[in-house]
C-alpha positions in Angstrom: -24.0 11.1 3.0 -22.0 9.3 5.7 -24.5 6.8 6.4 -25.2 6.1 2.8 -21.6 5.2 2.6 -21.3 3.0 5.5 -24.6 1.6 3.9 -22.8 0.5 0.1 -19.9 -0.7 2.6 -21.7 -3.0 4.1 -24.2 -4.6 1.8 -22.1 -4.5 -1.7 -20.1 -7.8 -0.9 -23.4 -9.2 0.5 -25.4 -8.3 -2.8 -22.7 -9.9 -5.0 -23.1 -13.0 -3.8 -25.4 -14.3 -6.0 -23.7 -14.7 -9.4 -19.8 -16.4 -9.6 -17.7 -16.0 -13.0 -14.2 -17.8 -14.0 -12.8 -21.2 -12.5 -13.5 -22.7 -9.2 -9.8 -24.3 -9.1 -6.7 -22.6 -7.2 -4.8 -20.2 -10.3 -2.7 -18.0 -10.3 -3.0 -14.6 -9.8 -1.4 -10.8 -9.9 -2.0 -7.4 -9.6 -0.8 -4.3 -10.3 -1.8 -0.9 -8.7 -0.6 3.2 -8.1 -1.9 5.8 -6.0 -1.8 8.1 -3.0 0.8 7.3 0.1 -0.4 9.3 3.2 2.0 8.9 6.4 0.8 8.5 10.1 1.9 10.6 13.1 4.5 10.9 14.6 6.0 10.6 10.5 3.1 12.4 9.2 4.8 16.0 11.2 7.9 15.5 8.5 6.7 13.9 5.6 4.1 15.5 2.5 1.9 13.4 1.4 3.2 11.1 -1.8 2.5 8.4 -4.0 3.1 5.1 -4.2 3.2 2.2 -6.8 2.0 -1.9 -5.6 2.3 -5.3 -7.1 2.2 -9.1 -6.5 1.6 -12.0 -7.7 0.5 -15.7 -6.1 -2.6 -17.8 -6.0 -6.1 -18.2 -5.4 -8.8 -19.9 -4.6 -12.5 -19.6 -4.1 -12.4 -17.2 -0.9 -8.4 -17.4 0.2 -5.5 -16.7 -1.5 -1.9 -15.8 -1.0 0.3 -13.5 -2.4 3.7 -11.9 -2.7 3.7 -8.2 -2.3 5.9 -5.4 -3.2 5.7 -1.5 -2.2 7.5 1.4 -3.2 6.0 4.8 -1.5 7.5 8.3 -1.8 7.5 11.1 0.2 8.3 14.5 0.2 10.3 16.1 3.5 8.5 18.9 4.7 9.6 22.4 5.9 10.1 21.0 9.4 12.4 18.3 8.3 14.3 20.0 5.7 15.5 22.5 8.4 16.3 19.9 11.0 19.2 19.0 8.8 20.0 22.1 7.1 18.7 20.8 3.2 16.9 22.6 0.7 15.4 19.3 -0.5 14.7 15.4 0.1 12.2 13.0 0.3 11.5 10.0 2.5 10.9 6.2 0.5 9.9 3.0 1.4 10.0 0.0 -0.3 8.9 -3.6 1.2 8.4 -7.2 0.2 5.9 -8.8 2.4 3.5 -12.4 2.0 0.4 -11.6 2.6 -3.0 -13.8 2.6 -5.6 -12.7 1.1 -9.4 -13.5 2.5 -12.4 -12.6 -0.4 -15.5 -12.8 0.2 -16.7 -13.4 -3.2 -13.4 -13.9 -5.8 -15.1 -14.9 -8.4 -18.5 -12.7 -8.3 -18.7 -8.9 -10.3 -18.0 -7.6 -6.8 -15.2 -9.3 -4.4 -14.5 -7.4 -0.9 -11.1 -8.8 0.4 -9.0 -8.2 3.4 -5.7 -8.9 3.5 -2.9 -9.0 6.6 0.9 -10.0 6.2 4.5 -9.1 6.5 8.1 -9.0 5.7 11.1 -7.0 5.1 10.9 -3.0 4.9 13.7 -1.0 3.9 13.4 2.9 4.4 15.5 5.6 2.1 16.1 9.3 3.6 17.8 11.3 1.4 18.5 15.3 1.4 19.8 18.0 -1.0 21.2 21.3 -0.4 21.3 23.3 -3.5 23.8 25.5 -2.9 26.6 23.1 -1.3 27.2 24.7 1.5 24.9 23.0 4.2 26.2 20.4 7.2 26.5 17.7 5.2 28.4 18.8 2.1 25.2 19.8 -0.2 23.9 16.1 -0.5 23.3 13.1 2.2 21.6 9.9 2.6 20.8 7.0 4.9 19.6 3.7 4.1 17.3 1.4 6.9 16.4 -2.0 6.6 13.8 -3.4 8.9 11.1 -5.9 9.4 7.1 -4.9 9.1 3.5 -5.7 8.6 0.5 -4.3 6.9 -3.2 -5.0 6.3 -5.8 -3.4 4.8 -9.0 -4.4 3.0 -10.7 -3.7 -0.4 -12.8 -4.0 -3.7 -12.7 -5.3 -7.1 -15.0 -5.0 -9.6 -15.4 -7.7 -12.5 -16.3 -5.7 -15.7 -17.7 -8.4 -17.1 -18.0 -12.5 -17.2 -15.2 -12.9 -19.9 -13.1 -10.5 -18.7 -9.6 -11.5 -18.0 -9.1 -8.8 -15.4 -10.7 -6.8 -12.0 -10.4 -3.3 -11.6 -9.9 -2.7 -7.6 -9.4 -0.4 -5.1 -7.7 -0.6 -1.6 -6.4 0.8 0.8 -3.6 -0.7 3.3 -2.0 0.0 6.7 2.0 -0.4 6.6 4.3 -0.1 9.6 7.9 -0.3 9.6 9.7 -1.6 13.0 12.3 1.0 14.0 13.9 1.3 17.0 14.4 5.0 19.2 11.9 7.9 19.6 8.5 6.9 17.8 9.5 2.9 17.6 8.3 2.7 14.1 7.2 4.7 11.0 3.4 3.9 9.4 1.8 5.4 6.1 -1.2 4.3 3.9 -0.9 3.7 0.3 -4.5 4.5 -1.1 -4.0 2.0 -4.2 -6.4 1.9 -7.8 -5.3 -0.8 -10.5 -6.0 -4.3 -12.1 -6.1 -7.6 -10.9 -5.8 -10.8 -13.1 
């Protein structure tokens, strides 16, 4: 099974290559997209895995593009956190705005395989609950972080047809926020399905 995936990983872009729908010239472009957020060690020993929601928007050409990305991921504190601070409940988000190229080998085939690397600014939300009130900070606290970061990752979109307006894609992407103290730096992956147009 593992080798038959590697196998469509590898030769899908190549097979698409052969057939090319929509404009040659440089347009403008967007996407919207929601999924699964999973966090990296050392974050990954506090944090549940969560979702997160993706846009842009920018323009393309034949096989690069460029675009303006935003992020918002949410995560759950686990057990381990929670007690660290004495809460009952709290999460963990991010949210960044980044500009990112975009590399495709195909944009305009049925099948495009893209990578994309850029960065920009990453801001990073902590905040806690205790139910009850009666917990070290007074029931409810929070801490705001802004930082710079980068992220790349790679993908697919499928064109459901030549007329169609939009690509349904799926991709998944490395973030990493610049912190500074134990850990220098907080990483997740936002598994992301949605529409491209």
């Amino acid at each position: 099974m593992k080798q038959l995936l590697i196998f469509l990983i590898l030769t899908l872009p190549a097979a698409a290559q052969w057939r090319h729908f929509g404009p040659k010239e440089t347009r403008v472009t967007g996407y919207f997209g929601m999924g699964a957020a999973v966090p990296i060690n050392p974050a990954a020993r506090l944090l549940d895995t969560g979702w997160s929601l993706s846009t842009g928007v920018g323009v393309t050409g034949k096989y690069v593009g460029v675009l303006l990305d935003a992020n918002y991921s949410d995560f759950g504190l686990n057990r381990t956190a929670l007690a660290r601070v004495g809460a009952s409940h709290g999460d963990e988000k991010y949210w960044s705005l980044t500009v990112n190229p975009v590399f495709h080998v195909n944009e305009r085939g049925p099948i495009d395989f893209y990578v994309t690397v850029g960065g920009g600014l990453y801001s990073q939300i902590v905040d806690f609950h205790d139910h009850n009130g009666f917990g070290p900070y007074g029931g409810h606290g929070s801490d705001t972080l802004y930082k710079p970061g980068v992220n790349g990752g790679a993908g697919f979109a499928f064109n459901p047809g030549p007329h169609s307006p939009v690509k349904i894609f799926a991709e998944a992407r490395f973030h990493h926020m610049f912190t500074s103290g134990p850990g220098a730096g907080v990483s997740y992956i936002p598994i992301t399905v949605g529409v491209r147009f």
